[in-house]
N, C-alpha and C positions, 0 to 999 in steps of 0.2 A: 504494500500500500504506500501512495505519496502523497504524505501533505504538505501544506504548505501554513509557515508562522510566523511574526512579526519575533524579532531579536529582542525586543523589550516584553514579550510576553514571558508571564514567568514559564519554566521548563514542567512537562509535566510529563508523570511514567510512559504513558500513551504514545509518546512520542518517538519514543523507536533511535533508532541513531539519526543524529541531529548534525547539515549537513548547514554550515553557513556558506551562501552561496553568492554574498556580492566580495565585488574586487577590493571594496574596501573596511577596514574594522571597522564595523559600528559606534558612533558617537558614545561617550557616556557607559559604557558596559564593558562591564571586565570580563578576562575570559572564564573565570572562574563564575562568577552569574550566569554568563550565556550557556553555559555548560553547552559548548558545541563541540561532536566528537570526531568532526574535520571540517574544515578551511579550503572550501575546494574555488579558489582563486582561477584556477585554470578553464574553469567552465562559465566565468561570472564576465557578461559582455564587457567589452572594452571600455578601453576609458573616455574614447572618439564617441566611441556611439552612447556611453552613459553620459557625457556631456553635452550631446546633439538633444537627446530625449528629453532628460530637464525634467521628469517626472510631468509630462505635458498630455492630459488625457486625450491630445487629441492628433498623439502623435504618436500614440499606443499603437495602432495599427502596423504602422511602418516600421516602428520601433522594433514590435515584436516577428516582420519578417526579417530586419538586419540579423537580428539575432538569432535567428534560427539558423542565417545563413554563415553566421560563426560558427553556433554550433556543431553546424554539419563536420566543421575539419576535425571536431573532436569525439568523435563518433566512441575511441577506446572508454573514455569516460562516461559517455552516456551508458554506453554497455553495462560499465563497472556500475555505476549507481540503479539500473533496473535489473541486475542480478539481486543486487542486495535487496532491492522493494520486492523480490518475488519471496525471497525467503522473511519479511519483516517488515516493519514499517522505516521508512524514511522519512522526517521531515527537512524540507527545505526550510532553512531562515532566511530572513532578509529582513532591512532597517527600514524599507518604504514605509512611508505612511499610508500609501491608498495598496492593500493587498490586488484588487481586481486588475493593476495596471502596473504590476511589479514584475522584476524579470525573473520573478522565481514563479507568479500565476505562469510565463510562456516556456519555462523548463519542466513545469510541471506537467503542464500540456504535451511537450516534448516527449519527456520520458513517456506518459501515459499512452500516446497516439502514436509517435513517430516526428521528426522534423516536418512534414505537408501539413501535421495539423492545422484548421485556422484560426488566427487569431480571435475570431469572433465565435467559435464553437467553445469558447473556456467557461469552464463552469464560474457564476456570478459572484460565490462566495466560496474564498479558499482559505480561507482562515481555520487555522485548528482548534477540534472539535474540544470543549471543557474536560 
């Protein structure tokens, strides 16, 4: 299973191994609070296109096919992280404040569907469940 949680949410059992998934540490949280149990930097969009985005809801669309189309080169990682959701749950972290238009809602997707997913097929609420 993959979900998807806000870095400032507190950690909870439910949550499986817990995969921080932007390029940069989250403001304000230590890693010992985040209790995240890897740092996968290498799959978290660039810094080009996390600066292009600008967390701009209306730029989510595009935002989220650049990203996909990074992903694609990292294909060994996607691998790695949907073996691991078959045997468990994963959650995706991330620091956004709007979850529905974060790059871990279009990795989630990812993982879930495949890179062709579309952006607009992502489910409305991905926030982890209490």
């Amino acid at each position: 299973m993959i979900a998807t949680k806000r870095v400032y949410a507190p950690p909870a059992p439910g949550d499986g191994y817990r995969v921080l998934v932007d390029g940069i540490w989250p403001r304000g949280i230590s890693g010992e609070k985040a209790c995240i149990d890897e740092w996968a930097r290498d799959i978290a969009p660039s810094a080009e296109l996390r600066r292009w985005y600008g967390h701009r809801p209306e730029r989510f669309e595009e935002f989220g096919r650049r990203y996909r189309t990074e992903l694609a080169a990292r294909g060994h990682r996607l691998r790695e992280l949907r073996r691991r959701a078959r045997s468990g749950t994963i959650t995706l972290v991330f620091a956004a404040r709007d979850a529905e238009h974060s790059n871990a809602a279009v990795l989630a997707t990812v993982l879930r569907h495949g890179s062709r997913a579309a952006v607009a097929r992502q489910p409305r609420n991905l926030t982890c469940r209490p």
